[in-house]
MISELO-377897 format. One record per residue (C-alpha): x, y, z. Coordinates in steps of 0.001 Angstrom, whole numbers, plus 500000, padded with zeros to 6 digits. Example, Ala and Ser with C-alpha at 12.3 -4.5 7.8 and 13.67 -1.06 7.14 Angstrom:
BEGIN
{site {512300,495500,507800}}
{site {513670,498940,507140}}
END
This chain:
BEGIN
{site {186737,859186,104844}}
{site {184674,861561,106644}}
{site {183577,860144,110176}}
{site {180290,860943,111638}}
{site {181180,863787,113838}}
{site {182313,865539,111487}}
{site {179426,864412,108918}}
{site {177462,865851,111827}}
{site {179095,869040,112097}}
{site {179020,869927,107996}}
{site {175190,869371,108036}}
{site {174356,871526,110950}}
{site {176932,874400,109209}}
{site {174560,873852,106161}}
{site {171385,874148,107777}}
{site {172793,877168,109828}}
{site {174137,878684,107058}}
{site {170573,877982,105259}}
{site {168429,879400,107355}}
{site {171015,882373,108043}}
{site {169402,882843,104339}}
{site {165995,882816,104499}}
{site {163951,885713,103839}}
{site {162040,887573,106849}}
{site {158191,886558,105998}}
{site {155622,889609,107576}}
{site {151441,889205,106392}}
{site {149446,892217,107242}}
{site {145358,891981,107361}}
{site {143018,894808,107364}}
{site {140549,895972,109937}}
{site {139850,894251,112679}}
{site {136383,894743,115350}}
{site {136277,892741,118062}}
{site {133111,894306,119523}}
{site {129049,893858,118847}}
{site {128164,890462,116589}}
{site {131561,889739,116581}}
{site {132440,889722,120486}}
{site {128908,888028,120879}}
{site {129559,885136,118384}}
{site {132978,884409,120291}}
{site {131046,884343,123985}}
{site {128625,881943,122127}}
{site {131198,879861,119767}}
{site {133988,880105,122136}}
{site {137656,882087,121384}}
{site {138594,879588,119112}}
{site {136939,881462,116385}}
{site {139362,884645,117086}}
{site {142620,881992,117360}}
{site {141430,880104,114287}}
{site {140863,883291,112071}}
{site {144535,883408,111908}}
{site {145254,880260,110517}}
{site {145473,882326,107032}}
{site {148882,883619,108564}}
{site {150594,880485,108998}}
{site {154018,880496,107765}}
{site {155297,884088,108333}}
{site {157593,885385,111052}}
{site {155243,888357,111850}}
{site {151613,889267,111977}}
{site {150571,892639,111675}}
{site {146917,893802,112502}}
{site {145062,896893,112246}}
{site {143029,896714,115836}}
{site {140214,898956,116103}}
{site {138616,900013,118953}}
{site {140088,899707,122388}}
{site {141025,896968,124708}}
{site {139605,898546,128065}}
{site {137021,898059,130430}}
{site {136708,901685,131671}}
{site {137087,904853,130242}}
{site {134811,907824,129011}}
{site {132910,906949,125967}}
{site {133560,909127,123486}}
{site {130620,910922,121408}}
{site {130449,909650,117861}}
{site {127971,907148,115980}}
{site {129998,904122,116956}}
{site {132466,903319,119812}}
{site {134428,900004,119805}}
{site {136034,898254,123218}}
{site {136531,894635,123765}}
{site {137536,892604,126668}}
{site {140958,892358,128488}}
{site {141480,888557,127214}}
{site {141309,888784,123736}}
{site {145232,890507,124008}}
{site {146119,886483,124732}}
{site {144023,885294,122312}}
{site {145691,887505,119833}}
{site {149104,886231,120933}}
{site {148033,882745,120979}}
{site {146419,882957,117289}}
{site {150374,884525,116059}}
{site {149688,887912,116175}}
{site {153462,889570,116895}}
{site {152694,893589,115978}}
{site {149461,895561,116922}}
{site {148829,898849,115155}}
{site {146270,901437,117351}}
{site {146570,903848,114779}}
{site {143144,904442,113289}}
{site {140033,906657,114615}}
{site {138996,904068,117423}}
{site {141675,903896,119601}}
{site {140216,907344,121785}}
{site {136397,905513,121887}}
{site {136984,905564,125392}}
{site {139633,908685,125744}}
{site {143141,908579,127125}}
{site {142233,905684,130005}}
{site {140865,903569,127143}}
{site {143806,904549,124691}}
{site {146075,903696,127568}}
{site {144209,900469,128718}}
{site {144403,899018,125369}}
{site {148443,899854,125286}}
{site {149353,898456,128490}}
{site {147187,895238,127241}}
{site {149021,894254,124146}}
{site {152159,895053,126065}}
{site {151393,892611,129089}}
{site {151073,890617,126535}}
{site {153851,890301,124836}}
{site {152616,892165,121731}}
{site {154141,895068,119803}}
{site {152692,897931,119415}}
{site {152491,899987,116599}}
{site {150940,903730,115747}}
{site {151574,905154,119396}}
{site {155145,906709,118594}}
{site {156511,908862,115655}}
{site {158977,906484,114727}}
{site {159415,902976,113007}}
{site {159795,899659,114737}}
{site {162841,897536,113281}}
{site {161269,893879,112826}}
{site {164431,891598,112578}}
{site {165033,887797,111891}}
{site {168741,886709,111811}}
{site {170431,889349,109371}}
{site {167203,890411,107750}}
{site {165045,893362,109060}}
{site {162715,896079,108022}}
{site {160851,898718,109653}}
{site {156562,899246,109893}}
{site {155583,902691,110358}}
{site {151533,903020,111198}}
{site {150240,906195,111256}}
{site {146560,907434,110868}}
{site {144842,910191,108910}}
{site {141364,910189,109207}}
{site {139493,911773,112133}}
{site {139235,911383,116080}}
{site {143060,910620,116044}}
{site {144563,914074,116541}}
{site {145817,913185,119412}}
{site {148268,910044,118161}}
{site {152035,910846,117334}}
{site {151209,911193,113729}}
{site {147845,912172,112720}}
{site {148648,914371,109505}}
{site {150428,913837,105945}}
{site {152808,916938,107273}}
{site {154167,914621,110287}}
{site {154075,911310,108096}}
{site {156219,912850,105559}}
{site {158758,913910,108244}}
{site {158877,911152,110215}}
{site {159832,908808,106775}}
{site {162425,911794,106409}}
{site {164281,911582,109594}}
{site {164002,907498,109624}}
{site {165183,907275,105782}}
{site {167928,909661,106451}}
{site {169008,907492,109405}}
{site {169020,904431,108411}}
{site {168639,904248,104050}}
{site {169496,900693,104756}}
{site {166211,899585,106216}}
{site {163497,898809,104318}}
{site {160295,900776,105257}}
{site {156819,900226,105242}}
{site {154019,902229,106362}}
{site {150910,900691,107177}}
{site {148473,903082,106862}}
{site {144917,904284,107982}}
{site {143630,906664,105449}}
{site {140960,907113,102673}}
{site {137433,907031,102914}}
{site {134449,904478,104003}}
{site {132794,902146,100969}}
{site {134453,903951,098426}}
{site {136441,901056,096154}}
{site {138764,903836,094654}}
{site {141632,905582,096663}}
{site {141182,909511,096274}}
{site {143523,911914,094077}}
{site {145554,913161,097235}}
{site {146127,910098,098885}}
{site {147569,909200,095169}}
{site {149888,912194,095096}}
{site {150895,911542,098967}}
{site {151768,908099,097658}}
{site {154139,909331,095555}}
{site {155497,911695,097733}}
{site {156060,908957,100528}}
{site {158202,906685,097820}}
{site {160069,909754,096546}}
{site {161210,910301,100395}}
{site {161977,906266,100619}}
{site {159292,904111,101276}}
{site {159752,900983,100095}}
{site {156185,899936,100614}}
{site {152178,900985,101748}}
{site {149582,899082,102494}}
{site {146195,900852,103828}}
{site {143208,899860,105841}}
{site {140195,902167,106951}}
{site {137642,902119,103615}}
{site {136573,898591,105063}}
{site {136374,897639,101337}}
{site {139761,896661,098914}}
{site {140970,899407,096834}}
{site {143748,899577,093940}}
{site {146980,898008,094011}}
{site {149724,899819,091719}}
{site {153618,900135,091580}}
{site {154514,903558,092064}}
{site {158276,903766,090894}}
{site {158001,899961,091344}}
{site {157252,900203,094841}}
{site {153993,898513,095836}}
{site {151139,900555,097175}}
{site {147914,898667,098250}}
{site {145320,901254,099208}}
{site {142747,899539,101467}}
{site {142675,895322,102696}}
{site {139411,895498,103474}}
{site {138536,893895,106748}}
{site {139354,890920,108165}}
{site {137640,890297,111411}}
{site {134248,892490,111345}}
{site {130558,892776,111203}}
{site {129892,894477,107817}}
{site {126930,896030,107476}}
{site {127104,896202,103840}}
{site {127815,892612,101185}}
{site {130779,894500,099360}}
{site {132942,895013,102851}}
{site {132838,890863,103070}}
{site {135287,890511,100504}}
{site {138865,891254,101332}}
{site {142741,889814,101220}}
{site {145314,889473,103199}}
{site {149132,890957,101988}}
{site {152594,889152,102430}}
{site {155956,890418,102020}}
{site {159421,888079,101663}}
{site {162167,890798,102185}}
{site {165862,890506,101954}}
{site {168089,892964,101617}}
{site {164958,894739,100035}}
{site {161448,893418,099048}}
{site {161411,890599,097264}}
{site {158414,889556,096719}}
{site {154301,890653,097065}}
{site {151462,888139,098117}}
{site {147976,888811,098265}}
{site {145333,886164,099548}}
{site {141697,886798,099191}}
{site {139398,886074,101937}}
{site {135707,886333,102620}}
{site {133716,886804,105805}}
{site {131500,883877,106888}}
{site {130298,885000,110579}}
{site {132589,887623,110644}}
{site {135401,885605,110759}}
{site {137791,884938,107164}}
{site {137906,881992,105402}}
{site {140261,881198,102429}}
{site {138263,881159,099282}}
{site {137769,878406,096106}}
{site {140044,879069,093091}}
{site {136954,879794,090998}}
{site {135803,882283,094053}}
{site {138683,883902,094418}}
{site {139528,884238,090497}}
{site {136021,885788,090650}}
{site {137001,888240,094001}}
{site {140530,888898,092233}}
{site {138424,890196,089453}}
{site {137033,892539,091761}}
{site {139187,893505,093915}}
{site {141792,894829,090694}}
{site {138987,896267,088643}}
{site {140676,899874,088835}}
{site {144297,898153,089361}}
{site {147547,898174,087011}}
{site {148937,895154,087831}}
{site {149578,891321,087391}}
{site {149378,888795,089535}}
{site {149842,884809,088975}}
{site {148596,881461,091217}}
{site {151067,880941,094055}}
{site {149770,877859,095926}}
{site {146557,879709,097703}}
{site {148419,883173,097092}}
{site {148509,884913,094311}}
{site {152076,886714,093755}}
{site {151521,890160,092898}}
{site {153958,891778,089825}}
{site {154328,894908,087290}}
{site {152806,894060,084455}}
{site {156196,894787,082108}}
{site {158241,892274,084710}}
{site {156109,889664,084058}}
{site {158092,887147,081482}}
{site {155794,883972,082176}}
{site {158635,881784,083675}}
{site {156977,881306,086836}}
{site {156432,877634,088315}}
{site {152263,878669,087778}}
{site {150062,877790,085063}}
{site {147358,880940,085795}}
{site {147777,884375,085445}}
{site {145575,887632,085590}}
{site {146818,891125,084642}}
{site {144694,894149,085478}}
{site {145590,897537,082765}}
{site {143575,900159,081348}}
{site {140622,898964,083497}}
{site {140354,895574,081694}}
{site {141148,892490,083125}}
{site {143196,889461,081187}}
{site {143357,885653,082211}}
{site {145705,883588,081181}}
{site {145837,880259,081451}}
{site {148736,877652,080399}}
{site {147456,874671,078495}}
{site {150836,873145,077600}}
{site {154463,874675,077234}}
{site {153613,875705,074205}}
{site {150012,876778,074145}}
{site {147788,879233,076224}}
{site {144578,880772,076462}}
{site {143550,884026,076539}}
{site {140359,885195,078081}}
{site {139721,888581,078001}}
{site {137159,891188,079330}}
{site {136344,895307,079657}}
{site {133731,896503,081652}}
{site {132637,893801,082178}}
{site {132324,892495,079143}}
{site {134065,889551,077633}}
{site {135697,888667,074962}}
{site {136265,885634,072939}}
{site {139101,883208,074194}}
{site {142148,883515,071830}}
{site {144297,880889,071198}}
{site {148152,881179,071886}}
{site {150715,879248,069810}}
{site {154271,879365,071381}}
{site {156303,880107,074366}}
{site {155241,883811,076090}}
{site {157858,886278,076897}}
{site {156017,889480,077033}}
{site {152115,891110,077905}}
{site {151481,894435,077429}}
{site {147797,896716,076910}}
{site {147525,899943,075321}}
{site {145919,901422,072063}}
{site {148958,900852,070268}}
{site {147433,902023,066832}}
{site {145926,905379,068358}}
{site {142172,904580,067160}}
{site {140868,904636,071045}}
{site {140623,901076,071204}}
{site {142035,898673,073737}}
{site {144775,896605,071884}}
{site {146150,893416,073677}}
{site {150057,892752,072893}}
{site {151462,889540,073024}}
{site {155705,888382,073012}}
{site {155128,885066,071595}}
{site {158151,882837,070443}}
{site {157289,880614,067648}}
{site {157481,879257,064208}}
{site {155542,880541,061416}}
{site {154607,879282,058041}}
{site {156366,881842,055984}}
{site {159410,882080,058381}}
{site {160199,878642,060156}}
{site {162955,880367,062347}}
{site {162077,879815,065947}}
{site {162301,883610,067327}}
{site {160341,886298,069090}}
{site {156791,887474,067372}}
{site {155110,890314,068923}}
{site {151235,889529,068101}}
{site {148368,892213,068520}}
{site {144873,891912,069197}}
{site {142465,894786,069479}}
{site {138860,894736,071439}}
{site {136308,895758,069300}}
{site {132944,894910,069242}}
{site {133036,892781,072134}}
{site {135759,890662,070686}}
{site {139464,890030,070165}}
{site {141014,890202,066674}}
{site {143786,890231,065293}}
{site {145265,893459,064331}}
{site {149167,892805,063658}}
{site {150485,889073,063560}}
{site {153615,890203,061623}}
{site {157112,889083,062359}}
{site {159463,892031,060396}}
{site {161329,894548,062458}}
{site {165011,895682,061313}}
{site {166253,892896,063804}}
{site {165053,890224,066164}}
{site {163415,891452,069015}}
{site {164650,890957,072182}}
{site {161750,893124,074288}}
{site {159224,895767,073569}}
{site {157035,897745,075347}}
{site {154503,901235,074779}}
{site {155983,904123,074265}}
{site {153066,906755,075505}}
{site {153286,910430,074125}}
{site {151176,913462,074745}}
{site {148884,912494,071584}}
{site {150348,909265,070097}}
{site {151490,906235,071462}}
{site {154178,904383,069909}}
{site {156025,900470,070288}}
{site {159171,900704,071358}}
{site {161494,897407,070868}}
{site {164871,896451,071547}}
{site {166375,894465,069028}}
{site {169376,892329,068397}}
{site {171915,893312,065652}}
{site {174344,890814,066177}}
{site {176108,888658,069158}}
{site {177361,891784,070603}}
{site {175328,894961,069726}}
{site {171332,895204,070561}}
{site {169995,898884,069178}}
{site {166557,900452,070901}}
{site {164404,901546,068132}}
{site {160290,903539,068105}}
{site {157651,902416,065626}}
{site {154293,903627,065062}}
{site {151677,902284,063611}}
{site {151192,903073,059415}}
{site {147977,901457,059377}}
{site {149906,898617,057609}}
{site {152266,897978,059821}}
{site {154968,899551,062031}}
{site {157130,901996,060792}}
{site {160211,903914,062040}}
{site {159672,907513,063727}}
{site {161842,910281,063987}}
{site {162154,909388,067630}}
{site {165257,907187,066945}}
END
C-alpha cells in the first residue's frame, strides 16, 4: 500500500514533470497608438479600456506589442505629418494589462528625438517591461526548458538611427545569432511594407525568403496598419502585416485586424491567428459569422488553411492539412479562391466554394477526408478543386481512398473526375506544377511493404501515366 506521503509526493513529481512539458505560449498584436482619440477616450473612460484591450491575450506566457510613438513628456518634436507621445503611466498600465516585451522599432520612436527615444526606454524598463528593437541582437524568451528568441527590427523611414534600420543589418544580425545559437528558435517581428496597401511588395517577398534561408523560423510584420498575406515559405510561417490593434484609423479597412500566437517546443509547433475589430479604438473578439466573414478578407491573397480552434483559428499548409483535427470548420485560401468546409457528420461535409468573389454552389461530400488540394489539374486555365475522400462506391464497394475533382466553371462546381482507378491504392497525392503543364502526382500502395510514387496527367478521359516516372 502506498501511504499518503508518498501518494503526495508521486502527484507533485507528475504535475512537475507536466508542466516541465508544456509548450512556451507568446501572442504578438500589431500597431499600437496611444495618442489623439485614443489617449482622449482613456482620460474620459478611464485606463481600464487600455488594461481590458488585452484580455484577447489571456493564456500565453508573453505579450509582445508593437508601441508606436514615444512614452515621454519632453523632447524636440520632430518634423513630419504626425508625431505620437503618450503619458508616463500608461508603461504600468501596459504591465498591468500582461504586456511582458515592448518593441520601439518602427518610425515613431524619434517623434520627439533622442530625449523622447530615451524617455520612452527608461519607461518600459522602470517598469518592468522588455524592450525590444533598441539593440542588434535577439532577446532569449524562456519558460522552464523551452525558449526562443524575438528579433524587432524596422525598415521604413525616420528610424535610421535604431540598431537595425536596413535589410543589409537584418540579414547579418539573423547570421551571427543563427550561427551562435542554431538551437534557438527565431522570430523577427518586423516593421516593414507600406501604408493601406493589403498586399506585401515583391522585395519584402524575396527578403522573406532570404531571412528563412539564413534561419528564421518565423516573421510576423506590422506597419501597413491593414492585414496582409500569410504564407509558408519553406514551411516557415510569414505573416506580413497584423493590422492594428489599439488605434484611431482614419480609414474602415485598418479596423479589421488579428492577433498571432505561437506554442513552441523544441521548434514551432503550432500558428494561431484571432481576428479582432476596433470598436472605439480598442479590439474586441469578433462573432463566428464576423470573423468567418474578416477571415475571408484578411486571406484573400493568402496560400493557406486554417481551421476553428475555440475563438482561434489554427493556421496550416494547405498539403498538411489531413482533416483529423478536433474542429468541425475549415477554410483554405489557394490560387486566390477561398474554400469552406464544414463537417456535417463523420462521414459527410460541405463544400462551399468561391473566386473573386464569386460563389459557387455547395457540393456535397460523401466519406471520410484525407486530402485538399487547388490547381488546374487538367491544364484548361480553370480552377479545379481536389478532394482525398475515403469511401464506398457503387461499382467498387471496397472502402479505400478516392481522389474526386471538381472544376469552377461558370460560377459553379462540377464534377470533372470522380474515378477510383490508379495502378494501386492511393495513399496521398498532390500537384505536380511544370513550366507549361501541371500534373497529379500520387503515392500508391503496392503491397504491405512497398508504396511506388507515380505522375499522371490528364488524357481528357482520365489520368494517364507520363514519362516522368
Amino acid at each position: 500500500m502506498i501511504n499518503k506521503l508518498t501518494f503526495l509526493l508521486l502527484m507533485s513529481c507528475l504535475l512537475s514533470c507536466h508542466k516541465k512539458d508544456e509548450k512556451l505560449k507568446i501572442i504578438f498584436t500589431g500597431d499600437i497608438i496611444l495618442d489623439r482619440a485614443v489617449k482622449y477616450e482613456t482620460r474620459f473612460h478611464g485606463d481600464s479600456l487600455l488594461v481590458n484591450a488585452f484580455n484577447i491575450c489571456e493564456g500565453h506566457d508573453f505579450t509582445v506589442i508593437n508601441l508606436e510613438g514615444t512614452i515621454t513628456e519632453t523632447g524636440q518634436k520632430q518634423k513630419d505629418r504626425y508625431n505620437f507621445k503618450s503619458e508616463y503611466k500608461n508603461a504600468r498600465l501596459l504591465k498591468e494589462a500582461g504586456v511582458t516585451h515592448v518593441s520601439i522599432a518602427n518610425n515613431h520612436i524619434f517623434d520627439y528625438g533622442e530625449e523622447g527615444y530615451k524617455n520612452t526606454i527608461r519607461t518600459i524598463e522602470d517598469n518592468a517591461l522588455e524592450v525590444l528593437g533598441h539593440k542588434n541582437v535577439p532577446s532569449i524568451i524562456k519558460k522552464g526548458n523551452k525558449q526562443c528568441a524575438i528579433l524587432s527590427a524596422s525598415l521604413t523611414t525616420h528610424n535610421e538611427n535604431l540598431s537595425i534600420s536596413s535589410a543589409k543589418a537584418l540579414k547579418q544580425s539573423v547570421e551571427q545569432f543563427v550561427r551562435q545559437h542554431e538551437e534557438i528558435p527565431l522570430i523577427l517581428y518586423l516593421h516593414w511594407g507600406y501604408e493601406m496597401q493589403t498586399k506585401p511588395q515583391r522585395w519584402q517577398v524575396d527578403l522573406a525568403t532570404e531571412l528563412i534561408d539564413l534561419g528564421v523560423d518565423a516573421i510576423i510584420g506590422h506597419h501597413p496598419h491593414v492585414t496582409q498575406t500569410i504564407e509558408f515559405i519553406k514551411d516557415k510561417p510569414v505573416i506580413y502585416s497584423l493590422g492594428n490593434f489599439i488605434a484611431d484609423p482614419y480609414m474602415p479597412e485598418a479596423k479589421s485586424c488579428y492577433v498571432v500566437s505561437l506554442e513552441i517546443d523544441q521548434e514551432i509547433k503550432e500558428v494561431n491567428i484571432t481576428p479582432v475589430y476596433l470598436e472605439k479604438y480598442f479590439p474586441k473578439i469578433l462573432t463566428l459569422e464576423n470573423q468567418i466573414r474578416a477571415l475571408k478578407e484578411h486571406l484573400r491573397y493568402s496560400n493557406v488553411a486554417l481551421f476553428q480552434n475555440g475563438q482561434r483559428w489554427k493556421l496550416k499548409q494547405t498539403r498538411h492539412l489531413h482533416f483529423s483535427e478536433p474542429t468541425s470548420l475549415w477554410m483554405i485560401s489557394e490560387k486566390n479562391t477561398i474554400s469552406m468546409l464544414k463537417k456535417l457528420s463523420d462521414n459527410s461535409h460541405l463544400l462551399k466554394f468561391e473566386k473573386g468573389g464569386v460563389s459557387a454552389n455547395a457540393v456535397r461530400l460523401h466519406g471520410t477526408l484525407s486530402e485538399f488540394q487547388v490547381g488546374d489539374i487538367n491544364n484548361d486555365q480553370q480552377v479545379d478543386v481536389l478532394v482525398g475522400i475515403t469511401k464506398k462506391v457503387r461499382f467498387d464497394p471496397v472502402l479505400k481512398k478516392r481522389v474526386n475533382i471538381y472544376t469552377f466553371k461558370n460560377k459553379a462546381l462540377k464534377p470533372l473526375w470522380l474515378g477510383t482507378k490508379f495502378l494501386n491504392d492511393v495513399e496521398s497525392f498532390g500537384i505536380l506544377e511544370g513550366e507549361h503543364k501541371n500534373y497529379l502526382t500520387t503515392v500508391e500502395v503496392v503491397d504491405e511493404k512497398n508504396k511506388v510514387e507515380r505522375v499522371y496527367e490528364w488524357d481528357d478521359f482520365g489520368f494517364a501515366l507520363t514519362e516522368l516516372n
